[in-house]
C-alpha positions in Angstrom: 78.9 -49.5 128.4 76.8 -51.4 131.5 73.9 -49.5 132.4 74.5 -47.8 136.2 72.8 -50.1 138.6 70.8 -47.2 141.2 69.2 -50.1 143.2 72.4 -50.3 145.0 72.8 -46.5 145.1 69.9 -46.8 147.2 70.2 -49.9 149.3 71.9 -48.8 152.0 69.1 -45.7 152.6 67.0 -46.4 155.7 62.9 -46.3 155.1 60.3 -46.2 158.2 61.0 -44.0 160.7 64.0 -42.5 159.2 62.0 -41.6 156.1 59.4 -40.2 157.7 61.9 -38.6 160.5 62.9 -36.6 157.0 59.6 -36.0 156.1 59.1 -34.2 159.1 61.9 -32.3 158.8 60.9 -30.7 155.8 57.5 -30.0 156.8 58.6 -28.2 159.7 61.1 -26.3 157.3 58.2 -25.4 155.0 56.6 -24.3 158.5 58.4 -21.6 160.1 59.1 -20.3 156.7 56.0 -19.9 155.6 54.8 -18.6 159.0 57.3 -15.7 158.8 57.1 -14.8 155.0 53.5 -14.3 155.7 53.0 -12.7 159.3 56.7 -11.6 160.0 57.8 -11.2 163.2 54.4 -12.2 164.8 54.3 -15.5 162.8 57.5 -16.6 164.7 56.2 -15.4 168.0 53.3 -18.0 167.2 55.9 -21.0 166.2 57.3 -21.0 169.3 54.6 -22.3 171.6 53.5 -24.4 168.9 57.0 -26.0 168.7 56.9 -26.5 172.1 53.8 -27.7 172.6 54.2 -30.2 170.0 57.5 -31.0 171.3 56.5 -31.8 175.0 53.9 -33.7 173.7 55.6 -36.5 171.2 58.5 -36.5 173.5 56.8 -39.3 175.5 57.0 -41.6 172.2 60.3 -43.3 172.0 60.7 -45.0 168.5 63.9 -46.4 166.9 66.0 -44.0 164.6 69.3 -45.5 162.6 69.6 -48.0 164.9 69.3 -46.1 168.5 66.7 -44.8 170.7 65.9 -41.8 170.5 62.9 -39.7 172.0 60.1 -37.8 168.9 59.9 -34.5 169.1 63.7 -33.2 168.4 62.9 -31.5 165.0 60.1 -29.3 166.2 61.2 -28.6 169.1 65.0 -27.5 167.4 62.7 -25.1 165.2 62.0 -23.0 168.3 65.9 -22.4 168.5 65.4 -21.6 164.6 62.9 -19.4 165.4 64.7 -17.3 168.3 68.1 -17.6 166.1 65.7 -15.6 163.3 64.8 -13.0 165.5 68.0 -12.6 166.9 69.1 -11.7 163.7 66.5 -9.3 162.2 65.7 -7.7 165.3 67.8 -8.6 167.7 68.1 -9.6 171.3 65.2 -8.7 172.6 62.8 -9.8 170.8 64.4 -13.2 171.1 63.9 -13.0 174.4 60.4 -11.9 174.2 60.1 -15.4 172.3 61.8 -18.0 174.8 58.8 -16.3 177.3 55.8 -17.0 175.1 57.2 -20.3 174.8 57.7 -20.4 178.7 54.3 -19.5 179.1 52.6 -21.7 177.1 54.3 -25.0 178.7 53.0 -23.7 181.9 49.5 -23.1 180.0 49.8 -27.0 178.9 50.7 -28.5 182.0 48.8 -27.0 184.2 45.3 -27.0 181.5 45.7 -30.7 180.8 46.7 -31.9 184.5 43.6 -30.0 185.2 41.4 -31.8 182.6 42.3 -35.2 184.3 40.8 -34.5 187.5 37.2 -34.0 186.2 35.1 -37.1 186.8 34.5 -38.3 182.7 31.2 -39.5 181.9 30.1 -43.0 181.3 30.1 -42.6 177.8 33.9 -41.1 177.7 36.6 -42.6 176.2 39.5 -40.4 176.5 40.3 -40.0 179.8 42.5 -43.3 180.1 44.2 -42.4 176.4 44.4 -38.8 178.6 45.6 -39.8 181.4 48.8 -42.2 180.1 49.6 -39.1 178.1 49.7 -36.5 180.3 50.3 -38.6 183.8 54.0 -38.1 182.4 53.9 -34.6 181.5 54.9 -32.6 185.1 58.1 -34.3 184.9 58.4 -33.7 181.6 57.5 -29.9 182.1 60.0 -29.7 184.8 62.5 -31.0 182.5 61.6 -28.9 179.8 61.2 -26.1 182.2 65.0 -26.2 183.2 66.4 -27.3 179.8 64.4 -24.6 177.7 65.1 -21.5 180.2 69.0 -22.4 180.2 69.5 -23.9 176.7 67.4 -20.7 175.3 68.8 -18.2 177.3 72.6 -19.1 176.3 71.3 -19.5 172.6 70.1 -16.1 172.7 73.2 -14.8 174.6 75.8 -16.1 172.5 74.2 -15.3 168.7 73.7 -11.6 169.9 77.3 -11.9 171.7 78.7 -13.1 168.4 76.4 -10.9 166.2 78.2 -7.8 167.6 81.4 -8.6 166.8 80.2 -8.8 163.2 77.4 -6.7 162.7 77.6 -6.5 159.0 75.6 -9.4 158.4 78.4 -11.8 157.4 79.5 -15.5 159.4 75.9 -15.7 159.7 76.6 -19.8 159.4 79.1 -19.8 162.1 76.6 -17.9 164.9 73.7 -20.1 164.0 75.8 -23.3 164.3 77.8 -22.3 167.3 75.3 -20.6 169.6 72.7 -23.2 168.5 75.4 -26.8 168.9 75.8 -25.7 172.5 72.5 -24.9 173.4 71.6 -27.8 172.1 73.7 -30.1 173.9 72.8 -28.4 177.2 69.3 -28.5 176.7 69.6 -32.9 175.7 71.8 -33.5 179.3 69.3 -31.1 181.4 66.1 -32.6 179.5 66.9 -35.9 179.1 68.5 -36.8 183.1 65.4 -34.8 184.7 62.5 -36.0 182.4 63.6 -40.1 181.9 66.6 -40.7 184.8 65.3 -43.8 186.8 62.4 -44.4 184.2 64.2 -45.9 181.8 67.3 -48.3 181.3 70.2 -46.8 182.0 71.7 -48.2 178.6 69.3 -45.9 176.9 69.3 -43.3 178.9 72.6 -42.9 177.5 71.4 -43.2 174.3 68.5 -41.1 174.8 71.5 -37.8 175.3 73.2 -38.8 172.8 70.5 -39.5 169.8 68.9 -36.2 171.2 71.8 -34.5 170.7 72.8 -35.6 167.9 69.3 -35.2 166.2 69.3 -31.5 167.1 72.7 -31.1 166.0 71.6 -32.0 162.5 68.5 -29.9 162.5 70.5 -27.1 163.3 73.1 -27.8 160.4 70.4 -27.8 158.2 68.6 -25.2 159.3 71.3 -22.9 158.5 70.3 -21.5 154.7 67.0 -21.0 156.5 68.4 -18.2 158.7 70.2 -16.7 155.4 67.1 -16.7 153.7 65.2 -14.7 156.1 67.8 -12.5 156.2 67.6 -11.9 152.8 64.2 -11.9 152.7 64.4 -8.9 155.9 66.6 -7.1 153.8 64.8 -7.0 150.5 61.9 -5.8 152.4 59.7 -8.7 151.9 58.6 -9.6 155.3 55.3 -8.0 156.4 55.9 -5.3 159.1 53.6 -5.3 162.3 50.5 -4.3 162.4 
């Protein structure tokens, strides 16, 4: 019997950016759950603005993934919708809610803080204010877009999971409310995002493909983030999530 060659198993599996893209991933997985077994309710409160945050910031780094162009800052930023899908479930609307406004409120914090920062005279001896200024030069636009997208994308998320959640209250079809509520947001908040912050900035060949790797990015974070919702769940139910404080 021939020995089973794995190098060809393994041939076809991209490296670089798609690796690390994984990486990333799984990190941000480790994140939010660790975040929430330790500090409950409060610790996903907290993930928000630092998914969004994060988000608005390596969204101005385009980088090539499986072939197209697609914009960083799709996995953390799909972890907010994580977050808010959590809370929709172990405590419901409402505190959802309160979520999507922390996260509002600190993209206003960011924009305004950092646009701020830029108009201080730096001192001969700086050497950030350039590295600051091609940074954050972009980053109204990108507010505005993220503004619009987040408020909409967020409040239909939120919407539709406790719209759906009612119907079955016993905590079963968990799977289908994440996936539902969350592909739809989704694909608002890429077409709102994506025309607003980079229409007439960049090609309109990858605009296109800016939508539709955004999409399509967030549409796999959300199908994978789906046994992260049962977990908490379980975890809610077993008791082993800290209560506030």
């Amino acid at each position: 019997m021939n020995p089973i060659d794995l190098s060809s198993w393994f041939a076809g599996i991209p490296a670089g950016n798609e690796l690390l893209w994984c990486i990333m991933l799984a990190l941000n997985f480790l994140a939010i759950l660790v975040v929430y077994r330790r500090f409950g309710r409060i610790g996903l409160y907290a993930w928000v603005p630092i998914s969004v945050i994060i988000a608005n910031i390596q969204v101005v780094k385009t980088v090539e993934l499986f072939g197209l162009t697609a914009s960083l800052g799709n996995i953390v930023y799909a972890t907010s919708f994580l977050a808010t899908d959590i809370l929709s479930e172990n405590y419901g609307k409402r505190d959802a809610g309160k979520a999507v406004w922390i996260g509002f409120i600190s993209l206003a914090a960011l924009t305004v803080f950092m646009n701020l920062a830029l108009f201080f005279k730096p001192s001969p001896i700086d050497f950030a204010q350039e590295s600051m200024a091609n940074l954050y030069s972009l980053l109204p636009r990108i507010a505005l877009g993220s503004f619009v997208a987040y408020g909409v994308s967020q409040a239909h998320d939120v919407w539709a999971y406790a719209l759906m959640k009612q119907r079955r209250p016993d905590g079963r079809w968990i799977w289908i409310r994440n996936n539902v509520s969350t592909m739809i947001s989704q694909a608002i908040d890429s077409i709102i995002f994506v025309t607003i912050a980079f229409v007439g900035i960049v090609p309109i060949e990858e605009f296109w493909e800016l939508i539709i790797t955004t999409y399509v990015l967030k549409w796999i974070v959300a199908a994978a983030d789906t046994p992260l919702v049962y977990l908490a769940a379980r975890w809610m139910r077993k008791g082993r999530i800290p209560e506030d404080s």
